[in-house]
C-alpha positions as CSV (number, residue, x, y, z in Angstrom):
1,X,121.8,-185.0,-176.0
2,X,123.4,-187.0,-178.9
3,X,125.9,-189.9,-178.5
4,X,129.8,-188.0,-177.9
5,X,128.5,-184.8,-176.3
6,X,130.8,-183.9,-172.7
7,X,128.6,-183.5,-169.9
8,X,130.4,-182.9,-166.9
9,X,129.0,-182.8,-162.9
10,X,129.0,-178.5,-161.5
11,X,127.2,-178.7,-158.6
12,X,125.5,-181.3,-155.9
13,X,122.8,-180.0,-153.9
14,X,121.1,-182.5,-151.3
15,X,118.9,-180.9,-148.7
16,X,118.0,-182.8,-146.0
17,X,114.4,-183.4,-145.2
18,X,113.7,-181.5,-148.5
19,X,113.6,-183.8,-151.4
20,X,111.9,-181.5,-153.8
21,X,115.1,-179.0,-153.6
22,X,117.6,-181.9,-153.9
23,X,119.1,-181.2,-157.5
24,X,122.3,-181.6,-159.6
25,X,123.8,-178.9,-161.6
26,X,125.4,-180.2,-164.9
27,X,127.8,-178.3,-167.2
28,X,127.4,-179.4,-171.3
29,X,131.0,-178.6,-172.5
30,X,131.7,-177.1,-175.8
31,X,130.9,-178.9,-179.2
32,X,128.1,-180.9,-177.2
33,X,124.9,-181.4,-179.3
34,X,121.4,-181.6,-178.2
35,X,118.1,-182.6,-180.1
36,X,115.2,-179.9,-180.0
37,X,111.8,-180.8,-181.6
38,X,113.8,-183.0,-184.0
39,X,116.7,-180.4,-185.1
40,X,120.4,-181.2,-183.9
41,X,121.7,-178.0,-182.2
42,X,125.9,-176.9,-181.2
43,X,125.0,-176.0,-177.3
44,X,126.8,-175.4,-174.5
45,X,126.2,-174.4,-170.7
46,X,125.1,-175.0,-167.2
47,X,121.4,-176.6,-166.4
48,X,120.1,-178.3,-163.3
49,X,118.0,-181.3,-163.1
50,X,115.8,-182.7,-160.0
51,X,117.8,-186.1,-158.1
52,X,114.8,-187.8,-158.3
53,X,114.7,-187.3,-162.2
54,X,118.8,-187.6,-162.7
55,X,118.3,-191.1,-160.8
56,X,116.5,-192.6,-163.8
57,X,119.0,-191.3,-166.7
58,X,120.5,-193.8,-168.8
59,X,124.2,-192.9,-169.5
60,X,127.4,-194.5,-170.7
61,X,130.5,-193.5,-169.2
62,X,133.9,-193.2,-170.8
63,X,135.8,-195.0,-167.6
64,X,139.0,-193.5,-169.5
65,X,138.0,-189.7,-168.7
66,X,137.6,-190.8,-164.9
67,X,139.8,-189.5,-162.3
68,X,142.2,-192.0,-160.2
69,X,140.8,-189.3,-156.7
């Protein structure tokens, strides 16, 4: 995903004793832009990602978008 693209949290799904399910479901809001085999792409939509694997992203997070909750 290139620098500026809104990714936003759907879904958390822990299951206990079953790390291999554990998984968070991500939403890539409109005008987001991902890189595919070197060609920038407009995309949007839903995909899921393993805990294990979100737990070593590297992200910035706009502290201003965050809600006071």
């Amino acid at each position: 995903m290139k620098a500026g693209s809104n990714l936003g949290v759907d879904r958390i799904y822990i299951r206990k004793g079953g790390e291999d399910y554990s998984s968070i479901t991500f939403n890539l809001h409109k005008g987001g832009v991902i890189v595919v085999k070197g060609n920038e792409v407009k995309a949007q939509g839903r995909f899921w990602a393993k805990l294990g694997d979100v737990n070593k992203m590297k992200v910035r997070i706009d502290t201003q978008t965050l809600s006071e909750n």
